[in-house]
C-alpha positions in Angstrom: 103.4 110.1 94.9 103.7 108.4 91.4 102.8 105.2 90.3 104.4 104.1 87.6 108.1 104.2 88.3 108.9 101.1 89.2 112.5 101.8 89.9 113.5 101.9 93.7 112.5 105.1 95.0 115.4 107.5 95.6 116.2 107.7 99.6 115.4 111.3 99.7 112.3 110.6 98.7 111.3 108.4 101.7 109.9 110.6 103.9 107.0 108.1 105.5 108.0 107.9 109.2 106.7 104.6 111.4 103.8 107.2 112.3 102.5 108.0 109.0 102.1 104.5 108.1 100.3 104.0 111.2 97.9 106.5 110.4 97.4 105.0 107.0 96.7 101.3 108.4 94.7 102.5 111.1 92.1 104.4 108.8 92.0 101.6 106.2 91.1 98.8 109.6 88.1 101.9 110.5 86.3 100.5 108.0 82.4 99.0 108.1 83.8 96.2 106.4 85.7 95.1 109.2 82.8 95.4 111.7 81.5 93.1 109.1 84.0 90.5 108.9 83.5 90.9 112.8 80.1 89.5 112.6 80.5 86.7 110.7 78.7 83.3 111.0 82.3 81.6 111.2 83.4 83.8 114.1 80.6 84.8 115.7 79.7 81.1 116.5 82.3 80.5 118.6 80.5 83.1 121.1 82.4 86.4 122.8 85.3 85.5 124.9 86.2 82.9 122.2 85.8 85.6 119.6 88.0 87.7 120.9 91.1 85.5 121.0 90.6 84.5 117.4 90.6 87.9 116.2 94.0 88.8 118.2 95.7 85.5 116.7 94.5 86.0 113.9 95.6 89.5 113.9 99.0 88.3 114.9 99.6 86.1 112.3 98.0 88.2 109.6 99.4 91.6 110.4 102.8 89.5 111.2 102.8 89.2 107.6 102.0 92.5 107.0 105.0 93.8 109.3 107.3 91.5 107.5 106.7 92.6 103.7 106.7 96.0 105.1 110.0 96.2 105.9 111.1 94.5 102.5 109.4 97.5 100.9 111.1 100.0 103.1 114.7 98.3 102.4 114.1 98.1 98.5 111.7 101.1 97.8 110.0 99.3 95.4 106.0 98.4 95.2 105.0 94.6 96.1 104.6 93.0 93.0 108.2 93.5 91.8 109.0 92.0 95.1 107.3 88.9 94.2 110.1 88.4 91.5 112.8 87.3 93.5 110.9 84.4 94.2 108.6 83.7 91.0 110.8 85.4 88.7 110.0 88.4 86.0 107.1 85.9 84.0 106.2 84.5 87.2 105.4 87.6 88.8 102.4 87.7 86.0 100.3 85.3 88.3 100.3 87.3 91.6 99.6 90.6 89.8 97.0 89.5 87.7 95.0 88.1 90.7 96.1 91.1 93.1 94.5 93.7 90.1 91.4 91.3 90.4 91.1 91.2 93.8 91.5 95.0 94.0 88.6 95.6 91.4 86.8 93.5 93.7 87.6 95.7 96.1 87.2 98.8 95.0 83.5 97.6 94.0 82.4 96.0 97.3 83.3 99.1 99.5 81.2 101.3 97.7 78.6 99.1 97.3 79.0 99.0 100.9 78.9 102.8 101.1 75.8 102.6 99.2 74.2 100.4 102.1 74.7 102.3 104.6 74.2 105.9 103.0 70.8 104.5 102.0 70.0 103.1 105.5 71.2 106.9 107.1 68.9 108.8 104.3 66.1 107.6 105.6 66.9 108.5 109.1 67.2 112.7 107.7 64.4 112.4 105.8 65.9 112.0 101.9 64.8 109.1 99.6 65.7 105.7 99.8 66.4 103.3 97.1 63.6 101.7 97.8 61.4 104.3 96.9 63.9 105.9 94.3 65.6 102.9 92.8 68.2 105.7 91.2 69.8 106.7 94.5 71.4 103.6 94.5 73.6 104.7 91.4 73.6 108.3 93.1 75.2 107.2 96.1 77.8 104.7 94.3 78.7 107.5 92.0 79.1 109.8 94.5 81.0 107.6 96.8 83.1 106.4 93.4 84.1 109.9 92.5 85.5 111.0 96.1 88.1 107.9 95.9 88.9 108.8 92.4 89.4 112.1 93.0 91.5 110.9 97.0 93.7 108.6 94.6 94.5 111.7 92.1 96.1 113.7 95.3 99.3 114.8 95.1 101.8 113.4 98.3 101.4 116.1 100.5 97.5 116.3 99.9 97.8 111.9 100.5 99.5 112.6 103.6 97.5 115.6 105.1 94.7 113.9 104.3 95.4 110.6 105.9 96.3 111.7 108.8 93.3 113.9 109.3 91.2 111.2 108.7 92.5 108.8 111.1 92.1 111.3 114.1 88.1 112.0 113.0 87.8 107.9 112.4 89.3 107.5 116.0 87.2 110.1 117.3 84.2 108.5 115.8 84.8 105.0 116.2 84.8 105.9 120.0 81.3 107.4 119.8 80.1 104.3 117.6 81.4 101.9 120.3 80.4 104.1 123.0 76.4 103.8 121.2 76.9 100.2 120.7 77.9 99.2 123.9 74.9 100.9 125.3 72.4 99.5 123.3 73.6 96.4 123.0 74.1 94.2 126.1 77.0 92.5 126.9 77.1 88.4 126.0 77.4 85.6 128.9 81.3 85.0 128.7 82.0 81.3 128.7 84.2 79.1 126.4 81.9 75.7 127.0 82.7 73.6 124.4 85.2 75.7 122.4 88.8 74.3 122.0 91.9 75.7 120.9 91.2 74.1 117.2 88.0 76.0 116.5 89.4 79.3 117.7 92.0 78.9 114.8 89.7 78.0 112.8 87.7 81.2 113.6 90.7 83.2 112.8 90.8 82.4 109.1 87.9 85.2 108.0 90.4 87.6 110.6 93.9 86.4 109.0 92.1 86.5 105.6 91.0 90.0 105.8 94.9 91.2 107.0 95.8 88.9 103.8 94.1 90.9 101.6 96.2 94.2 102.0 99.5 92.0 101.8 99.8 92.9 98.3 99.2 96.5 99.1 101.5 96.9 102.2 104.7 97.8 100.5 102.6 99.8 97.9 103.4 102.8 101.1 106.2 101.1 102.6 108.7 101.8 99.9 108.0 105.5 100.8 109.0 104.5 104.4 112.6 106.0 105.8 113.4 102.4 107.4 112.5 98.8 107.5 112.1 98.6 111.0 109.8 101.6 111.4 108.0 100.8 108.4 106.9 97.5 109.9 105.9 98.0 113.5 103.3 101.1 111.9 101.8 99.0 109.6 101.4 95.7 112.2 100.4 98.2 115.4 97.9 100.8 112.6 96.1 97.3 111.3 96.1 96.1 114.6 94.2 98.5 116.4 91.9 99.7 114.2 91.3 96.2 113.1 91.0 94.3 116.2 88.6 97.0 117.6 86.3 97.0 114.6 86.1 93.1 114.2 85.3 93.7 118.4 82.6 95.7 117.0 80.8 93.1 114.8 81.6 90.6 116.5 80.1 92.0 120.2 76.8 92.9 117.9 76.3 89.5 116.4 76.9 88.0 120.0 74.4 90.0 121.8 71.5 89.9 119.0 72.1 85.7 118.3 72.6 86.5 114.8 74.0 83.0 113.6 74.0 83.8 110.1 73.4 87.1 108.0 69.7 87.8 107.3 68.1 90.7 105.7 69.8 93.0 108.5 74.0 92.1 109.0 76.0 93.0 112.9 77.4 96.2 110.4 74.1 97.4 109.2 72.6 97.1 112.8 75.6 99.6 114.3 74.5 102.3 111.6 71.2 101.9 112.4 71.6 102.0 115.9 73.6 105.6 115.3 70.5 106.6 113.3 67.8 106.0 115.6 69.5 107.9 118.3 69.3 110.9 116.8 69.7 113.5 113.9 73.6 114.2 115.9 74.3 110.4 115.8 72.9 110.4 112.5 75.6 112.7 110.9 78.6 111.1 112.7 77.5 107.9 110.6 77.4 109.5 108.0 80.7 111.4 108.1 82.0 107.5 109.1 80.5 105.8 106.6 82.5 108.8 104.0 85.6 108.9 105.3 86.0 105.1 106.4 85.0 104.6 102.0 87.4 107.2 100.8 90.3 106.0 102.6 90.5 102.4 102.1 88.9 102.8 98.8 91.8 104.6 98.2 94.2 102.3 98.8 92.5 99.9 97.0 92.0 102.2 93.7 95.8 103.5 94.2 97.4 100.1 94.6 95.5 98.2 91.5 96.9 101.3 89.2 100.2 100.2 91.1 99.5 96.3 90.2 98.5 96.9 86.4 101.5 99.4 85.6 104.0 96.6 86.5 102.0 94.3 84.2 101.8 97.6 81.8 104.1 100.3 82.3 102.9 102.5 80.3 99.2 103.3 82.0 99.3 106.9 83.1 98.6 107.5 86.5 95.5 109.5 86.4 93.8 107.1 83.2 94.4 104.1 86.0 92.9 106.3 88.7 89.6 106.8 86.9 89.6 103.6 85.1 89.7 101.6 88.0 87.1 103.9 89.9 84.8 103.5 87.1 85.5 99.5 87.1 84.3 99.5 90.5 81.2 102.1 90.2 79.8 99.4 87.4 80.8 96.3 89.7 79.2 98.0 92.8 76.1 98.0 91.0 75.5 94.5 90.4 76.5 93.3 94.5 75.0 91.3 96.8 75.7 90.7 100.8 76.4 87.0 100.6 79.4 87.3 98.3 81.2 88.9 101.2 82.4 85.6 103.2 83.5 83.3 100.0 85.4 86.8 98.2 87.0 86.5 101.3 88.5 83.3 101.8 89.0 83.2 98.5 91.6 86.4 99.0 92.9 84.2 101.6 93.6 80.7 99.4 95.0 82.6 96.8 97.4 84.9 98.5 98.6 83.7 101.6 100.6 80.9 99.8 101.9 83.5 97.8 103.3 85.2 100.4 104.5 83.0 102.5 106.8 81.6 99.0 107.4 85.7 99.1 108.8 85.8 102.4 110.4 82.3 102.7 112.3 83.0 99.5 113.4 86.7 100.8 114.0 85.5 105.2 115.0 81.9 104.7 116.7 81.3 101.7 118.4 85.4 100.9 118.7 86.0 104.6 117.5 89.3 103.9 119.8 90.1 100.8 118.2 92.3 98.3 118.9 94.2 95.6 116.4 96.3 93.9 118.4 97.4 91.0 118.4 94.1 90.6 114.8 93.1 90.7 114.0 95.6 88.1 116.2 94.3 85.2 114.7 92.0 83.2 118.0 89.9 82.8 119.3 89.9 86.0 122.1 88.0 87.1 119.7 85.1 89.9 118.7 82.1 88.0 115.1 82.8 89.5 115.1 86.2 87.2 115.6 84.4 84.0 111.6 84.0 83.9 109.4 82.0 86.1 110.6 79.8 88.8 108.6 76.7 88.7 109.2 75.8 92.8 107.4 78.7 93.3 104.3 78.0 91.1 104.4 74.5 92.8 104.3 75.5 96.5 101.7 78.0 95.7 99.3 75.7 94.0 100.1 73.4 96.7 99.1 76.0 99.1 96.1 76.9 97.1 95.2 73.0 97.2 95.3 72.7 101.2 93.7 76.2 102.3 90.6 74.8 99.9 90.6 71.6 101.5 91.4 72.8 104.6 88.4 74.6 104.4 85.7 72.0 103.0 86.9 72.7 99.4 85.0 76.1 99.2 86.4 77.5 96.2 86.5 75.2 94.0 82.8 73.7 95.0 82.0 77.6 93.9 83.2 77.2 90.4 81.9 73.1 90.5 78.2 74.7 91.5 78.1 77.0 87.6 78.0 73.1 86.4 75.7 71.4 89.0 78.6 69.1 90.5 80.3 69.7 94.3 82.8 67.6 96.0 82.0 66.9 99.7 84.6 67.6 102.4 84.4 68.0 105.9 86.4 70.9 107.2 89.9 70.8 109.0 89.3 71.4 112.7 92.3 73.8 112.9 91.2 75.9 110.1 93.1 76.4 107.0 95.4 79.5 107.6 97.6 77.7 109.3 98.1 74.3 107.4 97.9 76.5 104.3 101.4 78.4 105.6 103.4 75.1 106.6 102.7 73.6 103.7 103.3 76.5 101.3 106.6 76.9 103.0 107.5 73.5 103.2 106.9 72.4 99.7 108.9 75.7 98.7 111.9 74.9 100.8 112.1 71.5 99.3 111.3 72.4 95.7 114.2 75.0 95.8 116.7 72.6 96.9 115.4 69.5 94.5 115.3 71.9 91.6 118.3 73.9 91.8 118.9 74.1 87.8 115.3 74.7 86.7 115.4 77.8 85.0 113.8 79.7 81.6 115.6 81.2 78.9 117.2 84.7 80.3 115.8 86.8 78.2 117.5 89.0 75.7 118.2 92.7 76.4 
């Protein structure tokens, strides 16, 4: 599977059935991350029953999005940031793929530094150094994590496939015995909803929408690879689904049952690994095969799809350069982590891309009707006005969007950059969240900027 042609790829080439992609979804959700977003001040507060509907709308709404760019893959063959020109045109689509190869460096560097964590924590339990002791196992353990996704990315299609779908039957198989330990040594909450409306369990959602946000640039990345739209979206919403839901369950029944109402020196993730540990040497090496595997193959798609990102901003990277450049990126980034940037990278994912996508998707379902053409796309002079260059609706809605998820959520983001100059600007939250009002107005304020500014266009340019 290549990277860098960005033309559509060739129907006998799209061999991905709804299954495969399934499989894919489902081991990049069986991920400690997730357990971790599960346990999460902002969901976890709402209590257990509570908890449990916010992660399944907020699974609905996220992975909705998911299913939907899916299938646009799978109907143009082509990667996800091309498919953000039909609606922010050939300049435009600079902005989302900048931020998605940022994001994805982010990424790459906070699951190994993740990996790290927990390898640490589980070389204790079998008797090797920690990094406490040997401060170099830290780099060890990131290198060594770092080099398996490199060298995961680098596979060839059949390897990919093989490989993925091995991985998601020894994740299920695990994730069963992790629950199963979890459960047991953990017990259940009292279920009530005193106190907690409909508004705070949307708000709750965001961190669970957010997360499903963050592999929206990535989703059509495989799905162009897909033999139909249809197919293509139901395994990529049901894959991220399950494996998502279940892990944020995870985290979520952890940080109910041991009060944790914000992360401390221990997190809801770090407590499942130890729990593993300290049942035994056994128990010890299924984390420890977890921990790999559940890196290596989301790392993967996070390495994979940045290499996918930067070659539509610069063609010309070779495939295996990208692969180890952006493995390196995130060795050196992994290094330099801490735990409490988890929840603000986050949200932040969320603010910047879910108004991009929903200006994606309205542009391609409400305003195309599901037209498409992916010849089309790839010119740089095509014959839509919106291909000349940069289509300044869509710039609009999505700073627009950016502007009410930060509001809606007590300014967060920008109050991050404000705090590097000593300065904050106080806000009280929305009570729905900001997911939601993020989407309507994204939409909204694209719908009506499309029809008030039908003529504004750039110079087509030449060629």
């Amino acid at each position: 599977m290549q990277h860098n042609d960005h033309r559509p790829v060739p129907q006998e080439q799209r061999a991905l059935q709804s299954a495969d992609l399934l499989y894919i979804w489902f081991g990049a959700a069986i991920a400690i991350s997730e357990i971790w977003g599960g346990g999460l001040p902002s969901l976890a507060g709402v209590g257990l029953a509570a908890g449990i509907i916010a992660i399944l709308i907020g699974r609905l709404v996220g992975n909705g999005l998911m299913g939907a760019m899916a299938a646009i893959g799978a109907q143009s063959g082509l990667p996800t940031m091309l498919l953000t020109r039909p609606a922010f045109g050939v300049r435009g689509g600079v902005l989302p793929a900048v931020f998605n190869v940022l994001q994805l460096l982010g990424w790459t560097g906070w699951m190994l530094f993740v990996g790290f964590l927990y390898m640490d924590r589980l070389a204790g339990f079998i008797g090797l150094p920690v990094a406490e002791q040997a401060p170099a196992m830290k780099y060890l353990w990131i290198m060594l994590l770092g080099g398996l996704c490199i060298v995961w990315a680098a596979g060839g299609q059949r390897f990919w496939q093989l490989a993925q779908r091995i991985s998601a039957v020894l994740l299920f198989v695990l994730s069963i015995a992790m629950t199963a330990i979890v459960i047991l040594n953990n017990s259940l909450p009292e279920i009530s909803f005193s106190g907690i409306g409909p508004l705070r369990m949307l708000a709750a959602a965001d961190v669970v929408i957010a997360m499903s946000v963050s592999w929206l640039p990535l989703v059509a990345d495989y799905s162009r690879f897909a033999r139909e739209p249809s197919g293509a979206a139901r395994g990529t919403f049901w894959g991220y689904f399950i494996g998502g839901s279940w892990m944020y369950f995870v985290g979520l029944l952890v940080a109910c049952s041991q009060g944790l109402s914000s992360f401390g020196e221990v997190t809801p993730d770090q407590m499942v690994i130890q729990t593993m540990g300290q049942a035994g040497l056994g128990w010890a090496v299924m984390a420890i095969v977890l921990v790999l595997l559940s890196t290596v193959t989301t790392t993967f798609l996070d390495i994979y799809s940045c290499v996918v990102s930067a070659q539509s901003l610069l063609p010309r990277i070779p495939d295996r350069l990208g692969n180890i450049l952006t493995g390196l990126a995130g060795i050196g980034l992994a290094c330099f982590l801490d735990v409490f940037a988890f929840e603000p990278f986050l949200l932040a994912i969320g603010a910047v891309f879910l108004p991009i996508f929903a200006v994606v998707l309205s542009e391609h379902y409400l305003i195309q009707r599901g037209r498409l053409d992916p010849q089309q796309i790839d010119s740089q002079a095509g014959s839509y006005w919106y291909m000349a260059g940069w289509n300044p609706a869509a710039v609009m809605a999505w700073l627009v969007g950016f502007l009410v998820y930060d509001r809606a959520g007590g300014w967060g983001s920008i109050n991050y950059f404000l705090g590097l100059i000593g300065s904050s600007i106080s806000a009280e939250p929305f009570a729905c969240g900001a997911s939601l009002p993020c989407l309507a107005a994204s939409v909204a304020t694209y719908l009506l900027l499309r029809r008030l500014l039908p003529d504004s266009r750039a110079e087509t340019p030449a060629g």
